[in-house]
Structure formats: structure tokens, C-alpha cells
N, C-alpha and C positions, 0 to 999 in steps of 0.2 A: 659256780662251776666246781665243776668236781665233788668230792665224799669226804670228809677225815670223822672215824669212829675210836676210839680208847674205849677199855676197860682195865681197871687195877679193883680187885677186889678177892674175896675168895670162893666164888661159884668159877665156876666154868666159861672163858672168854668166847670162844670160838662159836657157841650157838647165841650170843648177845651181837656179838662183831659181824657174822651173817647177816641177822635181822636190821641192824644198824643199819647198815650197807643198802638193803632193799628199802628202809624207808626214808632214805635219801638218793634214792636210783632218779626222782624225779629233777635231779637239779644237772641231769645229761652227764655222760662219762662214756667209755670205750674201752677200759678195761678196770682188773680191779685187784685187792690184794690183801693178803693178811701175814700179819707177824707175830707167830707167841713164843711167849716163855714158858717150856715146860717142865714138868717137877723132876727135870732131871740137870738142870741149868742147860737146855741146848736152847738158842734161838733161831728158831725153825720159819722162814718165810718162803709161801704158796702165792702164786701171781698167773692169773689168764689175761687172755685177749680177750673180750665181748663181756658179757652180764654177768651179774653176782651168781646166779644159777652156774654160769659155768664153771664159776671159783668154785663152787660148792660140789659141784662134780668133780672138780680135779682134785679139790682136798678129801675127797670120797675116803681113799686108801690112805690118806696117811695119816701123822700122830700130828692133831691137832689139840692134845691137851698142854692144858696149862689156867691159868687164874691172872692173867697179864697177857696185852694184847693190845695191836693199833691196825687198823684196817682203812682202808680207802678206795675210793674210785677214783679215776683218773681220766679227764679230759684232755687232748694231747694237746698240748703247745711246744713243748720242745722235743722233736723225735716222732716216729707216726705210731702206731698203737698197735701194739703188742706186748707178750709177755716180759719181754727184756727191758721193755721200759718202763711196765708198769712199776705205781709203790706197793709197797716198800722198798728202798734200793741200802742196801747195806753199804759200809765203811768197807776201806781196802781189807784191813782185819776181819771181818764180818762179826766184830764187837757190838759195832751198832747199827741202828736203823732209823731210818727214817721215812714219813710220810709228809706231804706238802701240798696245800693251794698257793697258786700262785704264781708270778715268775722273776727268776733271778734275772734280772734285766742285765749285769755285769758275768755272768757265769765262763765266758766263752774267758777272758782275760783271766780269772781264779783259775780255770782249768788248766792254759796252757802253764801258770806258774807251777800249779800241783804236779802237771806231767814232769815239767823240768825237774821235779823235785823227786821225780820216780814212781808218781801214785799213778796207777793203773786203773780205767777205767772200763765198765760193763754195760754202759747204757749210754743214748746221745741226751738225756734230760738236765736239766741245770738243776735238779734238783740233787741228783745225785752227787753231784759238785758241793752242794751245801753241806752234805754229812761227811764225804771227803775232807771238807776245809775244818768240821769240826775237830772231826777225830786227828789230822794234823796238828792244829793248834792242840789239843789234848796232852798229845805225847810229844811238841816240841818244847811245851813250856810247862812238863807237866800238874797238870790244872784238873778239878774235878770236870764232870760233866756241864756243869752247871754252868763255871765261870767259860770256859769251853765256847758253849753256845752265844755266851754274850758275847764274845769278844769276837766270835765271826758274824753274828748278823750284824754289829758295824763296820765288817768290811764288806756286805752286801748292799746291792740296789737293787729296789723293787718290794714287791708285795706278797706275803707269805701267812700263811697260818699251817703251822710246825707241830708236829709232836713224834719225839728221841726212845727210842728205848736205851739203854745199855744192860749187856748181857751178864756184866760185871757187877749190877746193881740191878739185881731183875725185880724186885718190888718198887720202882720208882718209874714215873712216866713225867717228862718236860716237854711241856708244851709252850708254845711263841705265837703272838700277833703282828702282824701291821699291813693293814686294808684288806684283809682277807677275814673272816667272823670266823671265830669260837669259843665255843660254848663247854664250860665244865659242869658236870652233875654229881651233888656232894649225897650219896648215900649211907646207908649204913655203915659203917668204915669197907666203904666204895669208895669209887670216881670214877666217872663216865666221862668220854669226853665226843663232843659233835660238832660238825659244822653248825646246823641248829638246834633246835631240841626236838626235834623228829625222834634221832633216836635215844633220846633219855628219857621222856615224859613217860614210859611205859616203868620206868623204875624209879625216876624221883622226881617231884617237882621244886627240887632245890637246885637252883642254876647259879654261876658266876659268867657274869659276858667282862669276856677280857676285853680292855679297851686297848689301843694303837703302842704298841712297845711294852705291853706284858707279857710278863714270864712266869708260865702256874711252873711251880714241883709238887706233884702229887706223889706221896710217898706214904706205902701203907700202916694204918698203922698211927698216921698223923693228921695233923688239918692242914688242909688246901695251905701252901706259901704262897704268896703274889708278891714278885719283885719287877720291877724295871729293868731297864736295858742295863743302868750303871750300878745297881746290885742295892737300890734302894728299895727296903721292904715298904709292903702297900697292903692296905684295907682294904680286903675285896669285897664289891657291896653282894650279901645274896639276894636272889629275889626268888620271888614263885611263881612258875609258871601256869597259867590261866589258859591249860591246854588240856586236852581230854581222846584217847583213842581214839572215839567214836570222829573225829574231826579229821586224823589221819587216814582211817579206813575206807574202801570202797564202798562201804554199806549199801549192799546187793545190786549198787551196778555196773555198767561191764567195766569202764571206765573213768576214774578219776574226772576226766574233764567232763563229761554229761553229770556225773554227780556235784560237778559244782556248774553247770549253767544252772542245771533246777535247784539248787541253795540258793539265787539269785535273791528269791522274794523275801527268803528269811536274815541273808544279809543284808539287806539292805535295810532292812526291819530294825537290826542291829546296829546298825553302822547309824542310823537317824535317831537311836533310842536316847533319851537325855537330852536332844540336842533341839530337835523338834517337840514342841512340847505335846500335850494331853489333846489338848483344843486344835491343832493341828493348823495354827496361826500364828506360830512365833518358831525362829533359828536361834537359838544361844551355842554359841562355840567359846569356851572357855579361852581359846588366844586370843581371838579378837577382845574379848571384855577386857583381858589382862594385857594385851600390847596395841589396843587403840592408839595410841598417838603414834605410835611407829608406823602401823599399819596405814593409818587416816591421813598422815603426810607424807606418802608416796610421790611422786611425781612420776612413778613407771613400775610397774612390775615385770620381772622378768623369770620366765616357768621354766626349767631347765629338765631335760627326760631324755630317756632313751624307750625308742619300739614303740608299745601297747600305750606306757604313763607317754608318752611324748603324744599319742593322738587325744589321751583325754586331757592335755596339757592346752590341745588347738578348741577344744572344748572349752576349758575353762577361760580361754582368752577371751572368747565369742560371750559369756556368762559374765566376766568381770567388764568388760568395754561397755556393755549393752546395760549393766545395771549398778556400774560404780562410775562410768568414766573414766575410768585411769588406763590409758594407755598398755596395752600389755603385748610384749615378744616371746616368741616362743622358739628354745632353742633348746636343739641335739647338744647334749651335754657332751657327748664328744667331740663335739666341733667346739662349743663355747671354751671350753676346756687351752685349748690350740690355739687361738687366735689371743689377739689384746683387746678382748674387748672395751667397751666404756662402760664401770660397775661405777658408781657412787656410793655416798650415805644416804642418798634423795632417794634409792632403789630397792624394793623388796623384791627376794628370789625366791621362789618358792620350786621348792625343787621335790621331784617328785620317783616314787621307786616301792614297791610291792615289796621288796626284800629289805628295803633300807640301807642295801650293801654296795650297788650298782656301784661299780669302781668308777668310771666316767662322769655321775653323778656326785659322787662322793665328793672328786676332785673340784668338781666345779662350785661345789659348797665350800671348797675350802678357798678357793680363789676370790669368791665373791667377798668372802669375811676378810680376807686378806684386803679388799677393797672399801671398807665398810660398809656393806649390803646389810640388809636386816633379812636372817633369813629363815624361811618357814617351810619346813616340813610336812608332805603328804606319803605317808607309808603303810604299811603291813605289820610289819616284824616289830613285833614291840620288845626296844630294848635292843633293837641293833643300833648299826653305826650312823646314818644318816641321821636319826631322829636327837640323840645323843650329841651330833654336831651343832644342830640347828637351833637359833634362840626359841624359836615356839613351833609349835605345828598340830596338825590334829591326823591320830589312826583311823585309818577306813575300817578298822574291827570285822574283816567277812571271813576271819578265819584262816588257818591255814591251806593256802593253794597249793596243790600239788598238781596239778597237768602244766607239764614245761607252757604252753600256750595259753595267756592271762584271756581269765572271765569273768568269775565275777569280783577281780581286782579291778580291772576297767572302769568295773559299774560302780565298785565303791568308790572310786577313784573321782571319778565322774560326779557322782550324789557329794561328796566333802568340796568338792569344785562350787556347787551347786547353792549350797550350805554357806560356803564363807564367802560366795558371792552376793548372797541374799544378805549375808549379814553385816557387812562390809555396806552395803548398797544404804542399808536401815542407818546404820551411824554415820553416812554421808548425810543422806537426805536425798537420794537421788532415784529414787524411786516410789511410783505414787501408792500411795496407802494402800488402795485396794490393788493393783497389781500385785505388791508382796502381798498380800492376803489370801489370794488365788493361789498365788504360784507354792505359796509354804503350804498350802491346802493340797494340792494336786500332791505336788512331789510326796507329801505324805500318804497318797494312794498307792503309785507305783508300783510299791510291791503287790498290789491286785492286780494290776492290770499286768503284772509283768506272769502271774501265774495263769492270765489266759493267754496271753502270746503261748505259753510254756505247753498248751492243750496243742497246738500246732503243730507238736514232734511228730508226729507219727503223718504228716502231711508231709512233712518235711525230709523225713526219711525216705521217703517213697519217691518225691522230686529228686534227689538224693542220683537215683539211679541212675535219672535220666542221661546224667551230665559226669559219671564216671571217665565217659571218652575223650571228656575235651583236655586241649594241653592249655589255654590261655581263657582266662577270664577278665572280664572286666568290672571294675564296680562304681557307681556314677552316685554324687550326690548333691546338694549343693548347701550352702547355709552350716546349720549346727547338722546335717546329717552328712556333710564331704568329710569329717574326719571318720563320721561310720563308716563310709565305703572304705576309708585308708584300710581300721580297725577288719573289714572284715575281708578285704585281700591278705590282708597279712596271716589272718586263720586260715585261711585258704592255702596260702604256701605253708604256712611252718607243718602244717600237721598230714597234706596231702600231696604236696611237693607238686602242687599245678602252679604255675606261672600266671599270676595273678597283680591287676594292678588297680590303686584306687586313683580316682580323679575325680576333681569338678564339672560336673556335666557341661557346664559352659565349655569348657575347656576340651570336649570330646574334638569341638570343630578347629580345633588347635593343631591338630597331628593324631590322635589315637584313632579317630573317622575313619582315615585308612584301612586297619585291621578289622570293618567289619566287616562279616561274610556272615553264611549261614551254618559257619563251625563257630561262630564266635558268640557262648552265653554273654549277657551284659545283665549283670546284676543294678537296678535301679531304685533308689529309694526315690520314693515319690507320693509322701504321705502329703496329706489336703493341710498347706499352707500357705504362705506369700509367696512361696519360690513356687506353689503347681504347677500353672500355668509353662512355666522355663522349661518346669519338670519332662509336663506333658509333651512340647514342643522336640524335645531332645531322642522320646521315647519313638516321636514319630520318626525323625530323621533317622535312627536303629532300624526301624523297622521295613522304613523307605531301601534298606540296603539288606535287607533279609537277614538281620540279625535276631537272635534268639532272647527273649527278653523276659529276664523274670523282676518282679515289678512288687515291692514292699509300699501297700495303698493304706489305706486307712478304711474300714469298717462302713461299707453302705459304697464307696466308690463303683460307680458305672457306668464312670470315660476309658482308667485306663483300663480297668479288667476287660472291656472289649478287645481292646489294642495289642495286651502284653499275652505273650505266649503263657507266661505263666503267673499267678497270682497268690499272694499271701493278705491276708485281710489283718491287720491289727487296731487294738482297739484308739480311739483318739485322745491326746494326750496338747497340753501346750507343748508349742514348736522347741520351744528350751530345754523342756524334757525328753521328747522324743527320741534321744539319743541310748534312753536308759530301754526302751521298747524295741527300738527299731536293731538294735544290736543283737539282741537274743535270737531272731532267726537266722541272724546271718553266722552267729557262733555253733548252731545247730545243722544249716548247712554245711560249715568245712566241717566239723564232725562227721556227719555222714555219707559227707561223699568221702573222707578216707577211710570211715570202715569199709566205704562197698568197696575200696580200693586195698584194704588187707594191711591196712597202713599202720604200724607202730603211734598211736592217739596220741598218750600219756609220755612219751618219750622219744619226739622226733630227731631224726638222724642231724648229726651235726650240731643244737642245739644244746642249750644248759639253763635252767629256770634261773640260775641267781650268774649276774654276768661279773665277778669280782677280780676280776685282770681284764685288760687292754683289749 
């Protein structure tokens, strides 16, 4: 959630801090802001309400020069959204400034002591409270900026990732962690600073990822300092990042998210490379080789996610039960989080997150370790915080996603699920020889077959239309494809704002049966396997009530394409994989029905790609 962008260097902040800003618009925000220092010591901060576009119109007319600079987007959690609340929110003095993710969970108590103390405040945000409590402690005990900052985020609760200007010290930028990511970028005597490296990778690939209670002082001139919370200096590790424009950019099409359903086949390409070998009959995952006995003496695992990772989490339980044996739960990491649950040493968590950041996930890794869980990580972001926590884990490698609405992190998500079940399954002994032999064969097809589902757009487009006018949809599946249906009502609301719901088809005659009519689409997976038959039976009972039905079959089907209003033909795949096929049209359809709906794709209302607070 939300943007934090820095520059400290000697070009020009304000056209770096724009573009920053836009290539982190994809992680949701509602307003937005910038603050520089110009070559005259004024520190000048500009703030709208809506897009980075509109920041960039309002700073049209004024002096936004200067070589030092922090910019942000702002998703609102404390205060509703506009320019009073946006960051940057200056000190009573307007010495300093600050930007923030995050939230000060104690704010309202800091604030009333601050008012008692006579500090006047401009905004209702808890953040603005935080550069308040600095700049008091500052000039009650007076203290550089530095010591300053420490000494107030331990009288803070909650989650933060900070960065200070002072006007007083204008070549210097402090920046703070804790559950919130960021990212420093060491240039030329630069520094760049990000939420991720979105927006640095266009000027250095040298990064520092601050971990949990680091404190950068980046000051010109110098190399990166990294201290701790208690003023102990720290070895900041650098690394490189193995990121490239072309990966950020829309490259020619309209949207972000259609440009990553069709990277589907070359991710997955990716994300199988090394792992699946030549011969196309062997899984090597380097945790399993290396944490075999942890892994192989399970007595449960348990999958911990939020949203999108939480439906390929009900996947991979169906893949782990079905070809390891071992028992698997699968749980909303903000519930597990809340409750007491029962973790042991007998349990492996494998906890799963696109950004690596997922606050709720986070926690819930830290609970389980707090319980002696053995715990494994399936991520994205390499070099964020989840994977960093975890004792082992393996990257789905598909890249950077940028459409707030996960695709082909799903799918990678889904394939590493797929992977460490197959290979987990082999060091049991619990699965027959040729069966793994087929199944590591197939899965290593997928990306083919997943590039002729991908010829279906323009079918798909067109169906697309039909169903602009509906308010309510339904999506039915059963087996390894009821988490597809979850997966593809949830595309369906986040990006087109229709009221959509998945279920077990069995479960139609449970209560949903009611809501059919002949306004009511039912989205139906019912490819040729054990469950058809169930399939077919449910498709009839729909249709018995003049519901509208469109129907994901399998290639040659000519029961239900008579029956279903409408029909998608995909090619045939084992029932276990299906999930990596059968998802692709239905990510193509909520795409399309919100473009014919005028819909905001890449940046749905109310939404934030990376969910790093409560």
C-alpha cells in the first residue's frame, strides 16, 4: 500500500520523484505529494487529491527545483483523501517533513499529549503525529535529527516505513523501517529511495533492503550509514537487482494486466527453468534437497495467504494431500494471525505472498516460528521481508506484476505448489513411478497449451459484451477447479466492481439455486474429468431455471456445448493441472468485461497491490 520515492543526489529531483511515483501507482493510492529542497534553502511541499498526473498539474506553475526530494502516494487509512491529508505533512516549524507507510496504531494518545503541550495540528493522519513527536523531542532535548528519530519510533506502535527531510540539513535524507519494505538505491554519489525498486532500477541496480528496525542516513557526499533502532552501526548487505525496464513497461499493450495474462507461458517457462529438468521427468527444488528431514517429518502442513496466494494455497492442499499424504489446512492469514491456534515443531507453514510483504502473512510467519513451525516460503519479490523470515522457500521468478489484480502470480504460485508437491511426493515414496513421470512431463507442456487457451482473446472479448449488464455473477466448480471459480469471481469484482461469487457446484443446491433467473450469468468449469458427470448434472439444474450459462469444456466436448449458452473449448490437460488452463479465460474475461465497462484495469478503486498494514 501506498508510494514512498527519495532522491538525494545532484540532477534534478522533481522529474525522478514524478516518474517514481507513476511506477509505483500500481500498488493503489488516492492521493499524492512531493517535497523538495531548493537551491535557495526553501522546503517547498506540493500535495493533490487523485493521481500522480494531477500532482503534476498542480506543481505545473511552481518552483519545483531543487537536487533533494521525497515523494509519495497515499492510501488513506487515517483521514479520508485529500490534499490536507496527503504526504508530505510538515513539523509544527515546517523544518521538517515527512512521508510514511504505514499506521501508528497509538497516534490518537501521542497526539492528545502533543496538543496539551501546544503543537497545533493540519491533518487528521497519524502520520503527521509522527514528525510532530520528532521535531518535539528534537528541540526538547536538543538532539540531532537522527537521535531524534530513534528516540520517537520507540515511543511508537505499529508499522512504518519513513523517510525525514530537515530543511536545516538539506543534503541529508533518513529513512526507518519496521513491516513496511524499503528499498535504498546507491548511485553514483546518489541515493534513491522506494518502496521497491520500481523506481530505481531505471538508474541503479545497486539496492540495500532495509530489514525490521533500520535506520539509512543517506547524506551526500557519503556512503549509505545503516544503524539500528539503539544507534548500533550495521553492514548493509548490497545486492543487484535482476530487474530490467522492459519488465516494468506496458510494451504495446493497453494494459498492464492483459500484458501479464499473455507472459503467462513464458513465466511459467521461467519459474520451471532449473527445476524441471531437460528430459522433462524429474522436479529438483533446491529446499526440499536441502531441508528433507524437516520437510519429510511433517505431521501437517499448514498454508497461510491472503486473497489470490490463499486460492492457490486451497490448490496446493488438493496437490500436497493427493500426492504426499500429509494432511494440509489452509488458512486466511488474518484470521490465523487472531486466534490460538495449535502450531508445533511436527508443523510446516508454508506461507505464501506475491510481494513478500503482506502484513497479515508476515505476522503469521512470525507466530508460527514463535511456536516452532518449520517455515517455507512461496513469494515474488526477491529479497523482501517474508522470504528473509522464512527457513527455506522457493521464488515463482514470473517477474514483476504490476496490475493491482494477481495473474500470472497465481499461476506461478500454483506451478511452485505443483513442483514441491511432486517432489516432496518422490522422497516420500508416495506416488507411483509413472504417474510422477506423466505428471512432471505434462506440467512441463503447459506453457503450450497455455499459449492456445491465450488464441481465445478475441473470443473472449466479444462474449465480453454480452454480459456488461449483469450486477451478479456466479462461478461454479468442483475438485482442483472450485478454487478457480473462487480465483475468477474475485477478477471479476476487483477490476469490474460486479458482484460476483465462487462456489462448489455441489453446493449451488445449498442456497445460491435461489438467485437463478435469466439475469443471472453462472460461470461453469466443467472440463472432461471425475467430477463431469456432477459437472453436467448442476449445468442442467441452471439451465432447468433459465439461467445463462457459460461453460469452460474441454476440446471435442458435445454434451455440454449443446446445453451451455455459451462455450469456451480448452485444450486437455491432467485434472491436477487444469487449474493453470482453466484460469486463463476466466482472467481474460473480468478483463474484458471491465474494459467494455470503462473500468480503471491496472488500478482498481479502493485496492493496493502490496497489502503492508491491517
Amino acid at each position: 500500500m501506498c508510494g514512498i520515492v527519495g532522491y538525494l543526489g545532484k540532477k534534478q529531483a522533481f522529474p525522478i520523484l514524478i516518474k517514481g511515483l507513476k511506477r509505483l501507482e500500481y500498488r493503489g493510492y488516492d492521493s499524492a505529494g512531493v517535497a523538495l529542497v531548493n537551491n535557495t534553502g526553501s522546503l517547498n511541499v506540493y500535495k493533490s487529491k487523485g493521481k500522480v498526473s494531477d500532482l503534476e498539474t498542480f506543481c505545473s506553475e511552481k518552483d519545483v527545483t531543487g537536487t533533494v526530494g521525497i515523494a509519495h502516494t497515499r492510501w488513506a487509512t487515517h483521514g479520508e483523501p485529500s490534499s490536507q491529508n496527503a504526504h508530505p505533512h510538515y513539523s509544527e516549524s515546517k523544518n521538517l517533513v515527512i512521508i510514511h507507510n504505514g499506521i501508528i496504531e497509538n497516534y490518537a494518545d501521542i497526539k492528545i499529549k502533543l496538543q496539551d503541550k501546544g503543537m497545533h495540528f493540519r491533518s487528521d493522519t497519524d502520520t503527521e503525529v509522527l514528525v510532530q513527536l520528532i521535531e518535539y523531542i528534537m528541540n526538547r532535548k536538543s538532539l540531532d535529527l537522527l537521535s531524534a528519530i530513534q528516540l520517537a519510533l520507540h515511543e511508537v506502535i505499529g508499522a512504518y516505513a519513513i523517510a525525514v527531510l530537515d530543511k536545516k540539513n538539506p543534503n541529508q535524507i533518513i529513512a526507518a523501517r519496521k513491516q513496511s519494505p524499503l528499498v535504498v538505491g546507491i548511485g553514483d554519489d546518489e541515493f534513491f529511495l522506494g518502496s521497491d525498486a520500481t523506481p530505481i532500477v531505471e538508474y541503479t541496480d545497486k539496492v540495500v533492503y532495509l530489514d525490521d528496525g533500520n535506520i539509512a542516513v543517506l547524506q551526500l557526499g557519503k556512503q549509505i550509514e545503516v544503524v539500528s533502532m539503539h544507534n548500533v552501526k550495521l553492514n548493509p548487505e548490497v545486492k543487484t537487482v535482476e530487474l530490467n525496464l522492459g519488465q516494468i513497461e506496458k510494451g504495446g499493450y493497453p494494459h498492464f494486466m492483459l500484458k501479464e495474462i499473455f507472459e503467462q507461458p513464458e513465466c511459467l517457462t521461467n519459474c520451471m527453468r532449473g527445476r524441471v529438468n531437460i528430459k522433462a521427468d524429474n522436479v529438483t527444488l533446491s529446499a526440499v534437497i536441502d531441508y528433507k528431514q524437516q520437510l519429510l517429518s511433517a505431521e501437517r502442513i499448514v498454508i497461510v495467504a491472503c486473497g489470490t496466494s490463499w486460492h492457490a494455497g486451497l490448490i496446493g492442499k488438493q496437490l500436497i494431500e493427493t500426492y504426499c499424504r500429509i494432511p494440509v489446512e489452509v488458512e486466511y492469514a488474518s484470521e490465523f494471525r487472531y486466534r490460538k491456534p495449535v502450531v508445533t515443531n511436527k508443523d510446516v507453514v508454508i506461507a505464501i505472498s506475491q510481494s513478500g510483504e503482506t502484513a497479515d502473512t508476515l505476522a503469521a510467519v512470525e507466530l508460527a516460528k514463535s511456536n516452532g513451525a518449520f517455515i517455507y516460503g512461496i513469494c515474488n519479490a526477491i529479497g523482501s521481508s517474508i522470504p528473509r523470515a522464512t527457513d527455506t522457500g522457493s521464488y515463482i521468478h514470473v517477474g514483476p506484476e504490476i496490475g493491482v489484480a494477481s495473474t500470472k502470480a497465481f499461476t506461478g504460485q500454483v506451478t511452485v505448489l505443483t513442483m514441491l508437491a511432486l517432489a516432496l511426493a518422490k522422497e516420500k515414496g508416495t506416488i507411483k513411478n509413472d504417474i510422477y513421470a506423466d505428471t512432471v512431463k505434462e506440467l512441463s507442456n503447459i506453457p503450450t497449451l497455455m499459449r492456445k487457451v491465450l488464441e481465445l482473446n478475441k473470443q473472449i472479448a466479444d462474449l465480453s459484451k454480452v454480459f456488461t449488464y449483469a450486477h451478479n455473477f456466479l462461478y461454479l466448480g468442483r475438485g482442483f477447479s472450485y478454487p478457480v471459480a473462487l480465483e475468477g469471481a474475485l477478477k471479476l469484482k476487483e477490476i469490474s466492481y460486479i458482484h460476483a461469487e465462487g462456489y462448489p457446484a455441489a453446493e449451488m443446491k445449498h442456497g445460491p439455486i435461489a438467485l437463478i433467473d435469466s439475469d443471472m450469468p453462472v460461470v461453469v468449469v466443467a472440463t472432461k474429468n471425475d467430477m463431469y458427470e456432477k459437472v453436467l448434472s448442476n449445468i442442467q439444474e441452471i439451465k432447468a431455471r433459465q439461467g445463462k450459462v457459460i461453460a469452460l469444456v474441454t476440446e471435442g466436448d458435445n454434451v455440454i456445448s449443446r446445453i451451455a449458452d455459451y462455450v469456451l473449448e480448452l485444450p486437455s490437460t491432467l485434472e491436477c493441472l487444469e487449474p493453470l488452463i482453466t484460469t486463463i479465460p476466466l482472467q481474460l474475461l473480468a478483463y474484458h468485461v471491465a474494459v467494455c465497462k470503462g473500468k480503471d484495469v491496472d488500478q482498481p478503486r479502493n485496492l493496493a497491490k502490496s497489502v503492508t498494514v491491517e
